[in-house]
N, C-alpha and C positions, 0 to 999 in steps of 0.2 A: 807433601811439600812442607818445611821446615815452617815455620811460623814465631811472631811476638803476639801474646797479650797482653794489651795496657790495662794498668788497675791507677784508679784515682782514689784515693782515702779507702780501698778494701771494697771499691766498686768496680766490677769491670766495664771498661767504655770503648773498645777497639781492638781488633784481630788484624794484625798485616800478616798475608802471605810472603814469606820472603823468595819473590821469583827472579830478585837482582843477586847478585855475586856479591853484592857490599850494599849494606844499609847503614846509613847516618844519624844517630838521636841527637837532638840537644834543642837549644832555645831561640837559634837561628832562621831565618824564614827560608835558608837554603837548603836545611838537614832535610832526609828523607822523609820523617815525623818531626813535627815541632812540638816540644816540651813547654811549656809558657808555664816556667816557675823560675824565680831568681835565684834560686840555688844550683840550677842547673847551666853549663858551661853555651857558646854559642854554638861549639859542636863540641859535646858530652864524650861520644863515643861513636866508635865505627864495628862494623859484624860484617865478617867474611866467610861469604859459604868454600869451603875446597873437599868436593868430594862429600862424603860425608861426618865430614867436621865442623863447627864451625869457629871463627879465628874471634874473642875481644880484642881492639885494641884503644886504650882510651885515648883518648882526643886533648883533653884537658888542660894534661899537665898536672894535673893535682892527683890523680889517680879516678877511677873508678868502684863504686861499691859494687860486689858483683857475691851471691852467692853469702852475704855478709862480712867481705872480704875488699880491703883494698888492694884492685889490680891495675895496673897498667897493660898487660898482654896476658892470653891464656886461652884455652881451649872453653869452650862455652857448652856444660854440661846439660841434657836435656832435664829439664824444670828448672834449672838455674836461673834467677830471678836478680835482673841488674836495676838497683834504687837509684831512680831520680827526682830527687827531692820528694814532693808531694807522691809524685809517680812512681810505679814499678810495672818492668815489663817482663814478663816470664818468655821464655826461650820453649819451645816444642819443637823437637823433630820433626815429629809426625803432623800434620796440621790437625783439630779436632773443630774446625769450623764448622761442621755439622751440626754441633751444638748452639746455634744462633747466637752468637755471643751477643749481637746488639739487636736482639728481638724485642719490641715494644708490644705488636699484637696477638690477640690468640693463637695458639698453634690446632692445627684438626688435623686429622688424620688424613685429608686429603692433601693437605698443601704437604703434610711429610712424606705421605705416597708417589708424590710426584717429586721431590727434591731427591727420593731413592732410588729413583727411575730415568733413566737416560731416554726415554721415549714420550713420556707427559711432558707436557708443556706447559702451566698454566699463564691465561689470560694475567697481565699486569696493569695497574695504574699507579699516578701518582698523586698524593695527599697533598696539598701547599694547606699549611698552617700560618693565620697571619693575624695575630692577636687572638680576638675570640672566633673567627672567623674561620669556616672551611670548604675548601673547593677540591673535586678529585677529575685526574685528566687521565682518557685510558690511555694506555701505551700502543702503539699501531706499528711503528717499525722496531728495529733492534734496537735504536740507539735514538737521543734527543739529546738536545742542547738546552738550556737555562741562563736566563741573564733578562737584563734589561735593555735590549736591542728588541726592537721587532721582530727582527729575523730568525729571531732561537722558537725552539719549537714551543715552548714553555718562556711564557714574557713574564718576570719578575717585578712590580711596580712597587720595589720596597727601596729604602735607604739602604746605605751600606751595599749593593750589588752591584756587579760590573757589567758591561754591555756584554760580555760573553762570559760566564762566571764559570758553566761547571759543562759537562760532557758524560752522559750515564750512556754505555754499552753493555748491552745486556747478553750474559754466554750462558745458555740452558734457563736454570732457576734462579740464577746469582746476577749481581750487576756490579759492573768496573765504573766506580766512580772515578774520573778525573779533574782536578781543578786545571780551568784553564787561565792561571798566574792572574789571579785575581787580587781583588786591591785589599779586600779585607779576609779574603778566605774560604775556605770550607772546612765545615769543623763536623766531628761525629763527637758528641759527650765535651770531654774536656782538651780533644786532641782535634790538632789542626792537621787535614791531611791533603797528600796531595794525588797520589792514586791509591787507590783500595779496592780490593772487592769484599761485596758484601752482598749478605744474603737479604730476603724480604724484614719486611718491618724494621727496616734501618731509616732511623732520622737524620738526614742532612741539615747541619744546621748554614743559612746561606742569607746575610743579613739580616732581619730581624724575621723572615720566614723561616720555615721547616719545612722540608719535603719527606713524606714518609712513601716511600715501593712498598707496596702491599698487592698481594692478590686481590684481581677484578672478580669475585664469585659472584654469581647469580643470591636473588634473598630466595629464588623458592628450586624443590628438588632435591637433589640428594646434595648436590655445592653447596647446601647451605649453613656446613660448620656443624657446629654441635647438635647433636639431634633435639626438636621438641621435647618439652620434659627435662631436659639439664641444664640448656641455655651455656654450657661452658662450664658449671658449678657442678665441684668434687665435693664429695659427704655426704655421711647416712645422718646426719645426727637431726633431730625432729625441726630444729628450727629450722634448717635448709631446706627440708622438705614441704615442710609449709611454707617457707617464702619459694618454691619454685611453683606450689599451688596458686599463690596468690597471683603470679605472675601469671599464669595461664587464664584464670580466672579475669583478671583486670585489664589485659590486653586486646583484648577486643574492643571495648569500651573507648571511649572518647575522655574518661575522667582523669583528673589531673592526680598526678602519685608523688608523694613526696619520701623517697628516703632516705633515712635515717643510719649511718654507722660509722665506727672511726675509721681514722686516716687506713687508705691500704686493706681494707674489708671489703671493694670489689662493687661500688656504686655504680658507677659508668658499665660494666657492665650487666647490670641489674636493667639499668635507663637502653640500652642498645637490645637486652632482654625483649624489652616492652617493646621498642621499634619493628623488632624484626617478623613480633609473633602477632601485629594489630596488623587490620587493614592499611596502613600507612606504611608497611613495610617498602615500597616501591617508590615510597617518598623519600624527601633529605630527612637525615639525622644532622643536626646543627648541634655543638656539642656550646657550650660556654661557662668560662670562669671567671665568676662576678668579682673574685678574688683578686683576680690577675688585671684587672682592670681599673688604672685612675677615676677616681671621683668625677673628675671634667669629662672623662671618656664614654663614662660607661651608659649614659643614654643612650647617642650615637653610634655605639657599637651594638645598643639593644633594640634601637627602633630605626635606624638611620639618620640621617641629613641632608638638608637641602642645599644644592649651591652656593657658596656665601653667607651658610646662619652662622658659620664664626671662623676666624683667623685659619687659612691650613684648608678652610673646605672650599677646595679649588671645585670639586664636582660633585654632584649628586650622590647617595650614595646609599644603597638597601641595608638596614641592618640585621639583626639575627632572626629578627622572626618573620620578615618579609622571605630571607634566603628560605624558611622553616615551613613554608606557607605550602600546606597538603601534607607535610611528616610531623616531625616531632623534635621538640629546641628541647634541650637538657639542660638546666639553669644549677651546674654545680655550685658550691659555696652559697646559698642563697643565705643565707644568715648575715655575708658579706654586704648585703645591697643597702644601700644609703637610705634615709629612712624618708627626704623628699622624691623618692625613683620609686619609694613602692606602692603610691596610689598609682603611678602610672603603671604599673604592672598590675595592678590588682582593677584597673577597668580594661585592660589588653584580655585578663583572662575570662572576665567576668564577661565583653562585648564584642569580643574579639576585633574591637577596635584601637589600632595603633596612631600616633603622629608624629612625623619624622622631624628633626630639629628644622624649627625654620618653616615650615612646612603650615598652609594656611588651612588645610583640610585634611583631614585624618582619613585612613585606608582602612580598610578590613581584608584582616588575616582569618586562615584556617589552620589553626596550630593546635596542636596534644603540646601539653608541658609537663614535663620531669623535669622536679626538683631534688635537690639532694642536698646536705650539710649534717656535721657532724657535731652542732652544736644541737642546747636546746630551745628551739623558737619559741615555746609556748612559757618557757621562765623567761625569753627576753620580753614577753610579749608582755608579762604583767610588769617588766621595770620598762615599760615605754621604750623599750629599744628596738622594736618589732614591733610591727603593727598587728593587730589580733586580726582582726577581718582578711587581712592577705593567706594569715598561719590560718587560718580554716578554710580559705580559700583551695589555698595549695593540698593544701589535708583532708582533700576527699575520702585518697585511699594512702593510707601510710605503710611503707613496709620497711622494718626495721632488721639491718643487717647484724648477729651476732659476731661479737670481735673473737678471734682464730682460738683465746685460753677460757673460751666458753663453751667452745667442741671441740674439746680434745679428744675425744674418740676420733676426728677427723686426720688427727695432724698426720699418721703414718698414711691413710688415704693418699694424702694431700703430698707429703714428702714424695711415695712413691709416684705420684702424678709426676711432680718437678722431675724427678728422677729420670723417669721417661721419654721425657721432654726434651733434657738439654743433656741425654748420653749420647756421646756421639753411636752412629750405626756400626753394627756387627759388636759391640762390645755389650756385656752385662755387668753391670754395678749396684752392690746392693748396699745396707745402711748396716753397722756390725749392732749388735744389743748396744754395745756404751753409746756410740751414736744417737741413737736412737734416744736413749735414757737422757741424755745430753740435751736434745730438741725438748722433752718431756716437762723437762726443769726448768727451762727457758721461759720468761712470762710475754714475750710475742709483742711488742708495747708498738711495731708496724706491723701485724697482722700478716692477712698473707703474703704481701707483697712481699715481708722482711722473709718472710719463710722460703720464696722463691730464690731471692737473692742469695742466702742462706745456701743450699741446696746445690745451687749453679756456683758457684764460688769454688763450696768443698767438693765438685765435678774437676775442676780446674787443678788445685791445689791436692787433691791425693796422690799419695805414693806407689797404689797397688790398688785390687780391681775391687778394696773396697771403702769405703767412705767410715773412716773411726772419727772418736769423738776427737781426736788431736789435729783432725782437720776442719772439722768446723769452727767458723769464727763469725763474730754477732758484732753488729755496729753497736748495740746499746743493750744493756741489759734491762732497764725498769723503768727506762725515760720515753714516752713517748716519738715516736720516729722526727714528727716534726718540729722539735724543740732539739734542745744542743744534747748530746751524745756524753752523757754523765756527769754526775757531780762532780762540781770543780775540787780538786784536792793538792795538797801543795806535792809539787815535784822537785824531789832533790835536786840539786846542782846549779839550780834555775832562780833568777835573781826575782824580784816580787814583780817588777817593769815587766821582765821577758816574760813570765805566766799571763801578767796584763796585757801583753801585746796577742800573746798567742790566743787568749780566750774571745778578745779583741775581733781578732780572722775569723777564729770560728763562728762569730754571731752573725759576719758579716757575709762570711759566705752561705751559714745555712739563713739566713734570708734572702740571697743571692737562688738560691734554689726553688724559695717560694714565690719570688715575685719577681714579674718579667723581665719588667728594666728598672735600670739602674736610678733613674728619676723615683720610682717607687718604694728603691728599697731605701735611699737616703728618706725619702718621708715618712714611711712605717717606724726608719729607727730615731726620728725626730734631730738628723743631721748634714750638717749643708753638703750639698750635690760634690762641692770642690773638695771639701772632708775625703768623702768619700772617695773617688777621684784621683786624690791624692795617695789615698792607702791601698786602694790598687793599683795603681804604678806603682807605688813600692815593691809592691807582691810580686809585681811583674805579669799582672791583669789586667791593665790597660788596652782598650781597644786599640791606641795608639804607639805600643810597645814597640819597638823595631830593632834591640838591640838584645 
């Protein structure tokens, strides 16, 4: 079946099957996809399947870029790639959704055994993600419903949700999202959509929640994913090997583990590591990020609250480490934690006694804690920015992740991994020498995550059944992933304002990526909430956009 994929800034975010006869882009809340960029028309363009053709014709009036070409009508080539604005959606014939285009979780050999199999079935659930918090519901029939009604099967108690928001129908190993004309939406990445199918480890983004379909596998037996001994980790190179010793070693244990590596070096699963392979394996893993979490919030969401200990706390309410209580909390960013919240963590870990806001008598917990950050605690600790006693606390057992241009012996491992991964079935794709040489010279500054991304991109984008260096393309060459995407340098044509405005976005939106909401990111960037506000509406990123 013929297929669009959406690329946002050279990321992909969305795969539509095209199983209608005419599909609508543009900025409209009526279009088939909605585009939410102001450069883009309220309906952009339309695609007519006939046969095996398929028909542009644009909508606009102003024309269409399609292929690097302005068109108003024409025959829609397969890879042909039609720019909107921010956006580009590439056109395929063939569908290669096998490829998980919007995979978040591990892939094993099981769940792709049975996605190539018309006769496995795997067990489903689903994830609700809701600040730092998480809860998983298994799947029982074909199909549920989501909202804030009672009556859905899945009750939503977040803002921004409609009494009946969304509809997931599940056919074999895939699920047909549909939104049911809700008030604010349902969105995958940066796309608003209104039916999709979509395979596992797809995030629904639905009010200030996330629902991620993932397989329900058992933690013991042969369903249990990677085998003991790899935990999911590609590489011969000696530090990998000793940190997957270490992990085998530590995980029985009750001792608290703090590690250490840059962005995109593979923390979180290091911390799900330990979970699966300790006695707690049968317990929650409670994941949290101290980062992503307001100053005012972040007790409350790490110990809980009582009825009425402040404005908003209409009911009682457990927080992460009561939820944690028999498994293991994973305390990412911990470098991030304010420096009056970490006695209170540092007698949680020490007595494993907690007390919830409000709250006149303190609980005991049974919690394992992973921590993780990729700062250095023990230099913040002598500039008083850190408290020492918590950084030895946490630092029982420390294991330090090498970043991805420290084993380069691994990278071709690790490419042909991705490779593996995200080709679609019955096809072989290899990396040509320049390719290869290409990755080699690359200095990695998001590790492996960039290298994934990397990898599944130039899957997409190739011409022929092999992967050269002319199809590879890098967000950044030598800047760290989560800082802005290269040195600023003057662009012809371009007035000094319009550079100002553009560099402007960019800061705004990659803080937008780092921090949850919008309240957060105007205070990180030390600017009023209306500012901000203001310059997303302009963007045509307002929650409130309708036009």
């Amino acid at each position: 079946m013929p297929e669009l994929v959406f690329f946002r800034r050279g990321e992909e975010v969305l795969r539509l099957s095209m199983a209608d006869e005419r599909v609508v882009l543009g900025r409209g809340d009526r279009c088939d996809v909605v585009i939410p960029d102001p450069e883009v028309s309220r309906q952009q363009v339309a695609l007519h399947l006939e046969g095996s053709k398929c028909l542009v014709q644009d909508l606009s009036g102003k024309g269409t870029t399609v292929a690097g070409a302005k068109v108003t009508e024409g025959e829609l080539k397969d890879g042909a790639d039609i720019a909107l604005g921010q956006w580009r959606a590439i056109f395929r014939k063939t569908s290669g959704s096998d490829s998980e285009a919007t995979e978040l979780g591990p892939r094993t050999e099981l769940i792709e055994r049975a996605e190539a199999s018309d006769s496995v079935k795997l067990p489903a659930q689903v994830r609700l993600k809701a600040g730092s918090t998480e809860s998983t519901h298994k799947l029982q029939g074909e199909s549920f419903t989501a909202g804030k009604d009672a009556g859905n099967d899945l009750v939503l108690n977040h803002r921004f949700v409609s009494g009946r928001h969304l509809k997931v129908t599940r056919q074999h190993n895939r699920f047909v999202v549909s939104d049911q004309r809700s008030t604010n939406g349902t969105w995958i990445g940066g796309i608003r959509i209104f039916e999709a199918e979509v395979p596992f480890f797809t995030a629904l983004r639905v009010g200030e929640g996330e629902l991620v379909i993932e397989p329900a596998l058992s933690t013991t037996g042969k369903d249990k994913g990677p085998p003991s001994g790899t935990f999911g980790m590609v590489g011969t190179d000696p530090a990998v090997r000793s940190l997957i010793e270490l992990i085998e070693r530590v995980a029985p244990s009750t001792a608290a583990v703090a590690v250490f590596g840059e962005s995109g070096t593979g923390k979180e699963l290091v911390a799900r590591a330990i979970h699966t392979q300790s006695p707690r394996a049968s317990g929650p893993f409670i994941p949290v990020n101290c980062a992503a979490i307001s100053k005012e919030l972040i007790e409350s969401e790490l110990f809980g609250h009582e009825k009425g200990a402040f404005t908003g706390a209409a009911n009682a309410r457990k927080g992460a480490f009561e939820e944690a209580d028999g498994g293991t909390i994973f305390l990412d960013e911990i470098g991030e934690l304010p420096l009056d919240l970490q006695a209170k963590l540092l007698r949680a870990l020490e007595s494993g006694e907690i007390k919830r806001v409000g709250a006149a008598r303190p609980t005991m917990v049974d919690v394992r804690v992973v921590a993780a950050t990729n700062r250095d605690l023990l230099a913040m600790s002598r500039e008083n920015k850190y408290r020492e006693d918590l950084y030895y606390r946490l630092c029982v057992v420390p294991l330090n992740l090498p970043p991805l241009r420290a084993r380069p012996g691994d990278l071709k491992l690790l490419a042909d991994h991705f490779l593996k991964m995200y080709t679609p079935r019955g096809q072989r794709v290899l990396l040509t020498p320049a390719a290869m040489k290409t990755l080699e010279e690359h200095a990695w500054p998001g590790n492996i995550r960039e290298l994934r991304n990397v990898i599944h991109r130039a899957l997409l984008l190739r011409k022929g059944a092999h992967i050269d260096a002319s199809d590879l393309s890098f967000d950044s060459r030598n800047v760290p992933a989560d800082r802005i995407g290269g040195a600023v340098e003057f662009i012809p044509g371009m007035s000094l304002q319009e550079q100002l405005d553009r560099a402007e976005r960019q800061i705004i939106e990659s803080a937008m990526k780092r921090w949850p909401t919008r309240e957060q990111v105007a205070k990180e960037l030390n600017i009023a909430r209306s500012t901000l506000f203001k310059r997303l509406k302009e963007w045509g990123m307002g929650e409130d956009e309708q036009s």
